[in-house]
N, C-alpha and C positions, 0 to 999 in steps of 0.2 A: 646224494640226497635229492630227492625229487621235489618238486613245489608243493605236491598236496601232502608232505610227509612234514610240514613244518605245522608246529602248533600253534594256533594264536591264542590268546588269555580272553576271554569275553567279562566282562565284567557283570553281574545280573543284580539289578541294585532291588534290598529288600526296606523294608519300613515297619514301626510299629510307632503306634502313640497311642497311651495310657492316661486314662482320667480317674482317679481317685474321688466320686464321689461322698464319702465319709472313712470314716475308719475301719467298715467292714464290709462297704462294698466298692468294687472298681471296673470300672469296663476297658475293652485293650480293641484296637483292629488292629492288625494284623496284614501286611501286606509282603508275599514273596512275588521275585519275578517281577516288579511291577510294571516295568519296560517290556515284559513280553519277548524277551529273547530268545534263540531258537543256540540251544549248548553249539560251538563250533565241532564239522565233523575232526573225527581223529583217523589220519591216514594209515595211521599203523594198526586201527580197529579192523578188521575183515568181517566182522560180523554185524548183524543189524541190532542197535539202531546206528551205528558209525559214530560215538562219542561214548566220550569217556563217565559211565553209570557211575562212580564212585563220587564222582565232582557235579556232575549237571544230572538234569530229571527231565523227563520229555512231557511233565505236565503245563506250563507253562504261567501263565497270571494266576496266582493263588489268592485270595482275600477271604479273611477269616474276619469272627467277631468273636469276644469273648466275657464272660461275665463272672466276677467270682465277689463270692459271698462269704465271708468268714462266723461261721456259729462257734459260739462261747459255750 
C-alpha cells in the first residue's frame, strides 16, 4: 500500500434552520458544505475528478432559501 492509496474521511458539515411563521407558512435556509471543503482525492480513482462522485460533489458552499406556503 502506498501513501496516496489510503483514504481519509472528510467530514463536510451541512445546516438548516426552519422558522414557522404561522401554520401555513414557513421559511427554511438551507446550508450544504458550509466549511467549503474540497471532497479528499481517491488514489485508487484514475480518472478526473480523483474523488469518490457517489459521496462528495465538486460544487462546494451551497446556501439555499426556501419558502412554502400551504393552500387549503
Amino acid at each position: 500500500m502506498q501513501a496516496n492509496d489510503i483514504n481519509i474521511a472528510v467530514h463536510i458539515g451541512n445546516a438548516s434552520i426552519n422558522l414557522s411563521v404561522n401554520d401555513d407558512v414557513s421559511l427554511s435556509l438551507i446550508g450544504n458544505n458550509v466549511l467549503n471543503k474540497r471532497p479528499p482525492r481517491d488514489g485508487t480513482n484514475g480518472s478526473y475528478p480523483y474523488y469518490d462522485q457517489y459521496n462528495y460533489n465538486g460544487y462546494g458552499r451551497a446556501i439555499m432559501a426556501e419558502w412554502s406556503w400551504k393552500f387549503d
